[in-house]
N, CA, C and O atoms as a GROMACS GRO file, in nm:
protein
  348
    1UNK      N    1  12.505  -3.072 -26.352
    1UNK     CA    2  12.392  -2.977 -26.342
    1UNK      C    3  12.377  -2.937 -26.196
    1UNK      O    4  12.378  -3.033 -26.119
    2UNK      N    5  12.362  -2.802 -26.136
    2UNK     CA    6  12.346  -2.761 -26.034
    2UNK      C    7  12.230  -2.737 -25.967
    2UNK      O    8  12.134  -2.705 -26.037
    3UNK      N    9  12.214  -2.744 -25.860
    3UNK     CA   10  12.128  -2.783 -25.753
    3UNK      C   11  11.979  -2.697 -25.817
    3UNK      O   12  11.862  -2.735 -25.804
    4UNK      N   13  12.032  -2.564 -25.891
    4UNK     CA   14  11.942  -2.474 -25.922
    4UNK      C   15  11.794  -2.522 -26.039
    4UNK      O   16  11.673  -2.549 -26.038
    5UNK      N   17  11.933  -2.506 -26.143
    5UNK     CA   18  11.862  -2.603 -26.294
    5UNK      C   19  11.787  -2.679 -26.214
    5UNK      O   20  11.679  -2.621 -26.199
    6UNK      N   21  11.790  -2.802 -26.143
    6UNK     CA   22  11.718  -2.904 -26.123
    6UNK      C   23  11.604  -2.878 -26.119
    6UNK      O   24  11.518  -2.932 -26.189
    7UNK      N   25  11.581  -2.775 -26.021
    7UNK     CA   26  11.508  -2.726 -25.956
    7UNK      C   27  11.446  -2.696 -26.001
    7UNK      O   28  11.332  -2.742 -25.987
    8UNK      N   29  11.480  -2.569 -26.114
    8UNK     CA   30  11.350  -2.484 -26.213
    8UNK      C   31  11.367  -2.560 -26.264
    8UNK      O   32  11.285  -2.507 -26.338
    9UNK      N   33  11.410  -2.700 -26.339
    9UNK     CA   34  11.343  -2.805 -26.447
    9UNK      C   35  11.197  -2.862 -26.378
    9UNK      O   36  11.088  -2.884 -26.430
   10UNK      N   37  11.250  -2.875 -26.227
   10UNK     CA   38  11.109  -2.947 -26.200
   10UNK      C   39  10.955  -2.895 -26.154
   10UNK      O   40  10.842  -2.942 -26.145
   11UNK      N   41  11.054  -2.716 -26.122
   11UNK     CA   42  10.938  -2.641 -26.079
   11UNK      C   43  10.809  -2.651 -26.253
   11UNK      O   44  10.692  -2.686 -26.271
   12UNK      N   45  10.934  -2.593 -26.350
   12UNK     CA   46  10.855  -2.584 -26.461
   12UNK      C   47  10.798  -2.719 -26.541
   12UNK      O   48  10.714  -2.706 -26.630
   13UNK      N   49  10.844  -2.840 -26.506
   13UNK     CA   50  10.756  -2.939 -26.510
   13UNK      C   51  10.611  -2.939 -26.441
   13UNK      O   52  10.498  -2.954 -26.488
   14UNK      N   53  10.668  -2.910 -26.285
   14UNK     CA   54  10.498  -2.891 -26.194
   14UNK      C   55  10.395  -2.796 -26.277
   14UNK      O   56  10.272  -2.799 -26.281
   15UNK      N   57  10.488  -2.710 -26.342
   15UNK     CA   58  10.352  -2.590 -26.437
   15UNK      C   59  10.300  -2.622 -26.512
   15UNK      O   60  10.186  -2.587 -26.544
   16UNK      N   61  10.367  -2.694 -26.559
   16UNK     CA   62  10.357  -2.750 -26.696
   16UNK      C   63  10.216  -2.825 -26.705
   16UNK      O   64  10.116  -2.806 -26.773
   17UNK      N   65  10.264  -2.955 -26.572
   17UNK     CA   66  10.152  -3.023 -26.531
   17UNK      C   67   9.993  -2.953 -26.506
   17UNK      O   68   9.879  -2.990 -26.534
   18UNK      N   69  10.045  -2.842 -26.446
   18UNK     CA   70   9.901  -2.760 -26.378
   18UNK      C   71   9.857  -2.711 -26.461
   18UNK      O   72   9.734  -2.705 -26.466
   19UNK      N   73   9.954  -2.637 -26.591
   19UNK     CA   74   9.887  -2.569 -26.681
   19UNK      C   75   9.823  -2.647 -26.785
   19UNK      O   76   9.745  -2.596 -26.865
   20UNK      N   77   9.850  -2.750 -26.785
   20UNK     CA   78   9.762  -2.878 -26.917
   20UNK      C   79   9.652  -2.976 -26.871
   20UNK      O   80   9.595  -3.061 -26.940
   21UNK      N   81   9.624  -2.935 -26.683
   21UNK     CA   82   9.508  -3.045 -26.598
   21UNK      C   83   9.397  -2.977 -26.633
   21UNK      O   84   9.382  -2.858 -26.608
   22UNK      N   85   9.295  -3.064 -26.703
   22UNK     CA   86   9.235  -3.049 -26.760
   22UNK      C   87   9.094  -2.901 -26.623
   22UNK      O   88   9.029  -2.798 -26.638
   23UNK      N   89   9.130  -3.010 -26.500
   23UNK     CA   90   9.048  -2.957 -26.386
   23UNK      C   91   9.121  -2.783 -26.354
   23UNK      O   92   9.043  -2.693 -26.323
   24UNK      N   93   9.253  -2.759 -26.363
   24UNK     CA   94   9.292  -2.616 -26.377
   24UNK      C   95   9.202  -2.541 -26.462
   24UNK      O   96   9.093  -2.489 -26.437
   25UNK      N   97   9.287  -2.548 -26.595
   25UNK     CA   98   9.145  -2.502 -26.708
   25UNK      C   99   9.034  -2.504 -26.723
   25UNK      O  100   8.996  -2.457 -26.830
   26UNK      N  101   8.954  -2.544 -26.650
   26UNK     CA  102   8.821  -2.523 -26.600
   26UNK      C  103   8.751  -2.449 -26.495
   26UNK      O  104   8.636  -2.424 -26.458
   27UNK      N  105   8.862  -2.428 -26.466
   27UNK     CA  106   8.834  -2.404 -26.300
   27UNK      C  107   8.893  -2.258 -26.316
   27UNK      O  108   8.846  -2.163 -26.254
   28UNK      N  109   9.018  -2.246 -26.421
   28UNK     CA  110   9.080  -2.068 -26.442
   28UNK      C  111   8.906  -1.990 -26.528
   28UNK      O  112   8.846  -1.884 -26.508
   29UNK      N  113   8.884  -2.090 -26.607
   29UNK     CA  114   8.824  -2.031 -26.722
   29UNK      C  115   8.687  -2.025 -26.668
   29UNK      O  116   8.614  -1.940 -26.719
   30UNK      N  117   8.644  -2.091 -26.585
   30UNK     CA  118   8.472  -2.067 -26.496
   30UNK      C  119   8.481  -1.962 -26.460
   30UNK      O  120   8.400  -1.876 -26.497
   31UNK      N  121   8.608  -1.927 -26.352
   31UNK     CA  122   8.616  -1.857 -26.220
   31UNK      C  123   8.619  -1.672 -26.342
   31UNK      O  124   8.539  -1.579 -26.332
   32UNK      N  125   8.729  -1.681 -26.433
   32UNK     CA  126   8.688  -1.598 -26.545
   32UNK      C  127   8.586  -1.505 -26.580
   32UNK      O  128   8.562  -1.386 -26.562
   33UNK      N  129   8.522  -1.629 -26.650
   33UNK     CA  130   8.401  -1.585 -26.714
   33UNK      C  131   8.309  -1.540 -26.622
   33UNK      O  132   8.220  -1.460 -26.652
   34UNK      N  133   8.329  -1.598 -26.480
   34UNK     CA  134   8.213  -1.546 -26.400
   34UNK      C  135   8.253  -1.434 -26.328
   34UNK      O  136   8.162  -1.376 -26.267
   35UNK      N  137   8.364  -1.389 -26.319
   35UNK     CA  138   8.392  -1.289 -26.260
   35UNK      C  139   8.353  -1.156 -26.386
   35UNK      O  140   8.322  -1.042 -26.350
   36UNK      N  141   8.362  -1.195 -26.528
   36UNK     CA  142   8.355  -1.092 -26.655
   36UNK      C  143   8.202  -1.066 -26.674
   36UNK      O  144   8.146  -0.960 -26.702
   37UNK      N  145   8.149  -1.188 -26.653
   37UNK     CA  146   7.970  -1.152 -26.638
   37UNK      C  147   7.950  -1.081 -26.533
   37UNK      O  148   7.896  -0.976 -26.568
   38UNK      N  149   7.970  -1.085 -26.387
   38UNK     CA  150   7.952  -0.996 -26.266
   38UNK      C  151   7.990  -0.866 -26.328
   38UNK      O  152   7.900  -0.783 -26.316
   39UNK      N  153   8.114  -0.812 -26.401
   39UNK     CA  154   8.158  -0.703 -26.402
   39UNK      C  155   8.059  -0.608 -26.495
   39UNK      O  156   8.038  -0.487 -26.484
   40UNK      N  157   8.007  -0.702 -26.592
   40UNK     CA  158   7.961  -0.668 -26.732
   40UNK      C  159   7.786  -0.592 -26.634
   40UNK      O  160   7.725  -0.488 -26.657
   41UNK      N  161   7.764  -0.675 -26.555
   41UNK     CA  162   7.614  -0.706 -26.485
   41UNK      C  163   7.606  -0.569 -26.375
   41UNK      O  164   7.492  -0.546 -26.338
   42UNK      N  165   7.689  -0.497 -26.332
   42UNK     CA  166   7.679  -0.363 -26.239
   42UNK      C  167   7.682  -0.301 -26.297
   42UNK      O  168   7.734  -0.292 -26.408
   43UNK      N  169   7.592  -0.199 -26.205
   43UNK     CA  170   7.537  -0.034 -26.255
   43UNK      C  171   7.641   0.034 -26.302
   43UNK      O  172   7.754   0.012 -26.345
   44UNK      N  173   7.575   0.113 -26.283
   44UNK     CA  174   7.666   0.236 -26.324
   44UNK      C  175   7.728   0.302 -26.175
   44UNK      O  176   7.834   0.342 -26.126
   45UNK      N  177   7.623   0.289 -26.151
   45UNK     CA  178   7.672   0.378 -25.962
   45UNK      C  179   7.730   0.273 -25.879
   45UNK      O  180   7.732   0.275 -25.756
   46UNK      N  181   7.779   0.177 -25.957
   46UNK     CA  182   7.847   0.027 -25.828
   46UNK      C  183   7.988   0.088 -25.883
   46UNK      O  184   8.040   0.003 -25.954
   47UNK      N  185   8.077   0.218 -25.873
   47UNK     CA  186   8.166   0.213 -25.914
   47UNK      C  187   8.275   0.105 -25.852
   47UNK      O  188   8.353   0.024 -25.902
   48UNK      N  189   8.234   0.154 -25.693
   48UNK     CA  190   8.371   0.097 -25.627
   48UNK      C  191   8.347  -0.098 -25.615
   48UNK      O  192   8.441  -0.157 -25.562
   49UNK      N  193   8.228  -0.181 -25.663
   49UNK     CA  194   8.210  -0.263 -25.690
   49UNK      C  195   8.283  -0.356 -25.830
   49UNK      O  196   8.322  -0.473 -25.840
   50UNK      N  197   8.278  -0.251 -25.920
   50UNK     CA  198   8.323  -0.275 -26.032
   50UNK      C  199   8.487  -0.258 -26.065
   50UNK      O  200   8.549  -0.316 -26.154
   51UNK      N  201   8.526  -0.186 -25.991
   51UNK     CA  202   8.670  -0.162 -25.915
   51UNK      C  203   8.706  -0.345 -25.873
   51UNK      O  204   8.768  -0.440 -25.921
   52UNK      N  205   8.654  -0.324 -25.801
   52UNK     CA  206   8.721  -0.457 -25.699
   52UNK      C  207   8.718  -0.577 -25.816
   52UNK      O  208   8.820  -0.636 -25.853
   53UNK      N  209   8.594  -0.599 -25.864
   53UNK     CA  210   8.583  -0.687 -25.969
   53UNK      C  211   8.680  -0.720 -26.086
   53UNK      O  212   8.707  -0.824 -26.146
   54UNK      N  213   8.721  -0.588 -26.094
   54UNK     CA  214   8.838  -0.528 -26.228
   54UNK      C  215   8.981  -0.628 -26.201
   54UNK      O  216   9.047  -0.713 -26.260
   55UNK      N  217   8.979  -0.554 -26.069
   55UNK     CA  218   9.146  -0.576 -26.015
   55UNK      C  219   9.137  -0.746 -25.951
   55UNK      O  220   9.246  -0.802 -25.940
   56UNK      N  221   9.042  -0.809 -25.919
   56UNK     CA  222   9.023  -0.939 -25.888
   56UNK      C  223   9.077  -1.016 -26.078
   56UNK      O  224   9.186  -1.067 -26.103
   57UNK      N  225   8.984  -1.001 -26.159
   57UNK     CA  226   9.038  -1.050 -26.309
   57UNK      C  227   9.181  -1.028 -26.325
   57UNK      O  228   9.248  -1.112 -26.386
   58UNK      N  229   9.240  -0.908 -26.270
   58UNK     CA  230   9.397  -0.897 -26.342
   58UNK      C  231   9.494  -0.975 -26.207
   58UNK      O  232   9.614  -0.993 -26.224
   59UNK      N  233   9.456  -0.999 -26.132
   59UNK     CA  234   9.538  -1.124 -26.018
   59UNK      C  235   9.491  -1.227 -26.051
   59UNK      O  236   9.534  -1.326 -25.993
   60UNK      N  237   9.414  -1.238 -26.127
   60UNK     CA  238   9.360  -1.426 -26.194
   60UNK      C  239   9.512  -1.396 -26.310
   60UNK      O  240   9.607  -1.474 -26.324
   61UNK      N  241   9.499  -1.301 -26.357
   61UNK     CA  242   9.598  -1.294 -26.472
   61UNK      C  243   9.684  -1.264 -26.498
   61UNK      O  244   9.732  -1.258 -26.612
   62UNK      N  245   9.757  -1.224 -26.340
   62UNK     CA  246   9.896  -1.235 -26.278
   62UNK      C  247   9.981  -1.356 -26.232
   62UNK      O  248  10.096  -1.399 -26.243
   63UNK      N  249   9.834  -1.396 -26.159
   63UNK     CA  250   9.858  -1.553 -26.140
   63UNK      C  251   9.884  -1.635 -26.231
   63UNK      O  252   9.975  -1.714 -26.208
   64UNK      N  253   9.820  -1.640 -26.344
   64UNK     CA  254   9.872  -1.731 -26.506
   64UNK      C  255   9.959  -1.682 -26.537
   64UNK      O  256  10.025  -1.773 -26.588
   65UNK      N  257  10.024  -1.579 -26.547
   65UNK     CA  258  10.152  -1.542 -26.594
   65UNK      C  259  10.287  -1.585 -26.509
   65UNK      O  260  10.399  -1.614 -26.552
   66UNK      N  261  10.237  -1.579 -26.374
   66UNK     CA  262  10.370  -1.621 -26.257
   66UNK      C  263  10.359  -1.789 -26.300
   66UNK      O  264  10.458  -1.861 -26.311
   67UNK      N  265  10.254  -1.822 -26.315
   67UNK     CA  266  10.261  -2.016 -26.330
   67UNK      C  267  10.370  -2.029 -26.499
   67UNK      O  268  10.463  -2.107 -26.521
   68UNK      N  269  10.305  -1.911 -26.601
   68UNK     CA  270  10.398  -1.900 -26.727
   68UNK      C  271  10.515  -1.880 -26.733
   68UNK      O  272  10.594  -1.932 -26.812
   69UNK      N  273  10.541  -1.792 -26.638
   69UNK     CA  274  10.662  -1.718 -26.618
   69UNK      C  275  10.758  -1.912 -26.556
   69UNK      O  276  10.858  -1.945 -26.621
   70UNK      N  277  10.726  -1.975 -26.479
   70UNK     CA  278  10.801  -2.081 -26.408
   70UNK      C  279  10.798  -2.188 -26.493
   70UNK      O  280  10.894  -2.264 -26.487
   71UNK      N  281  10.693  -2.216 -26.587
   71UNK     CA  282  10.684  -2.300 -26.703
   71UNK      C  283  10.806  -2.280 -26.794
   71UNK      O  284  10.861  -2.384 -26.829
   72UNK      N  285  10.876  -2.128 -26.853
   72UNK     CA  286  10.902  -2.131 -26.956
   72UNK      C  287  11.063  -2.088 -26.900
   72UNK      O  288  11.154  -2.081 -26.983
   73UNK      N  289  11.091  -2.058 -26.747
   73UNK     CA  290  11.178  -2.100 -26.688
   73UNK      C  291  11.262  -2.200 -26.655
   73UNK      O  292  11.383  -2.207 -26.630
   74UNK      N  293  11.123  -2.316 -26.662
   74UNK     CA  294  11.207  -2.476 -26.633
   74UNK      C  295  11.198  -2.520 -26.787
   74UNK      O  296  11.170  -2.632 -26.829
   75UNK      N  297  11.214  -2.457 -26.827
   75UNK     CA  298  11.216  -2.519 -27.011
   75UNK      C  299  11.332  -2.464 -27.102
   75UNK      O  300  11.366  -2.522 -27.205
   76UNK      N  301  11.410  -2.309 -27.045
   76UNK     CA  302  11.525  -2.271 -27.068
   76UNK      C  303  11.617  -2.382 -26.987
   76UNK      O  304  11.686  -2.459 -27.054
   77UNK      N  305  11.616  -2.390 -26.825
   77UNK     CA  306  11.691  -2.453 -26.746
   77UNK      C  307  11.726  -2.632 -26.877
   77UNK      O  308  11.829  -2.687 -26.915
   78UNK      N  309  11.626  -2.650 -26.892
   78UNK     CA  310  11.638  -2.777 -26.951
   78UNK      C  311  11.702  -2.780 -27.080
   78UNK      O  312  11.777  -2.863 -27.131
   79UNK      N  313  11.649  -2.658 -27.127
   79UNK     CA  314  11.753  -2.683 -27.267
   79UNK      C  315  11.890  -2.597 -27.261
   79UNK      O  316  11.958  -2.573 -27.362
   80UNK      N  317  11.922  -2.554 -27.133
   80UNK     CA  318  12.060  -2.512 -27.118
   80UNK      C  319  12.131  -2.665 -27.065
   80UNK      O  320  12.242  -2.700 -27.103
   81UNK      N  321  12.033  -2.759 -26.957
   81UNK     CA  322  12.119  -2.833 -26.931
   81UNK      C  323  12.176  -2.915 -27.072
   81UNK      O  324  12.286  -2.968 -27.078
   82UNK      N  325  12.074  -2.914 -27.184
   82UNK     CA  326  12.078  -3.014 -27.305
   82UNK      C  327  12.249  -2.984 -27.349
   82UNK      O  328  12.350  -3.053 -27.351
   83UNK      N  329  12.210  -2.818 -27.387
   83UNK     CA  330  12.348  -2.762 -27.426
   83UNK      C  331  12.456  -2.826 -27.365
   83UNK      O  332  12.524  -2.904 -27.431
   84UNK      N  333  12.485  -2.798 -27.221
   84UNK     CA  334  12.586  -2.804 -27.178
   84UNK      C  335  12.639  -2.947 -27.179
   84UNK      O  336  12.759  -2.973 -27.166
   85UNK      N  337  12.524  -3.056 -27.198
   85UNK     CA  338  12.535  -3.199 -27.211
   85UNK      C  339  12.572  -3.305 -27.341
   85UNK      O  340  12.600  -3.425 -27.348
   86UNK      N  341  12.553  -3.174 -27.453
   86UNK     CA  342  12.582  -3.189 -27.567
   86UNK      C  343  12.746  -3.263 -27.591
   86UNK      O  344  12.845  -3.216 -27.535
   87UNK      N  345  12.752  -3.374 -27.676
   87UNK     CA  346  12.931  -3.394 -27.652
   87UNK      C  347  12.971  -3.420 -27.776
   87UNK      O  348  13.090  -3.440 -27.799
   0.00000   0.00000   0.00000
């Protein structure tokens, strides 16, 4: 197995880890909800408020996807190494 695999096996282990701590999920899903109540909670005339608010939620949810994206990376790596280990 090459230096690489290892690597994304263990990166996507570390996600793995982060994505199932119980203190992550609490902490994605507070930061969330409180950013969706702020958004829900401005006027009408807070456009450029409600802007910022918008695009803050979809980098919370870029961010879970780049942690997904490395999770399901080190989980191919691993079951390619399985393959190739197969005898």
């Amino acid at each position: 197995m090459g230096k690489k695999n290892k690597g994304e096996i263990q990166r996507g282990q570390d996600a793995s880890r982060l994505i199932n701590d119980p203190l992550y999920k609490e902490a994605f899903d507070t930061t969330k909800e409180h950013l969706i109540t702020m958004l829900l909670e401005t006027k009408i005339s807070e456009e450029v408020e409600r802007d910022r608010i918008y695009i803050t939620i979809k980098s919370l949810g870029l961010v879970d996807q780049h942690i997904q994206s490395i999770l399901e990376t080190g989980q191919l790596a691993e079951k390619g190494q399985e393959f190739y280990n197969y005898d």
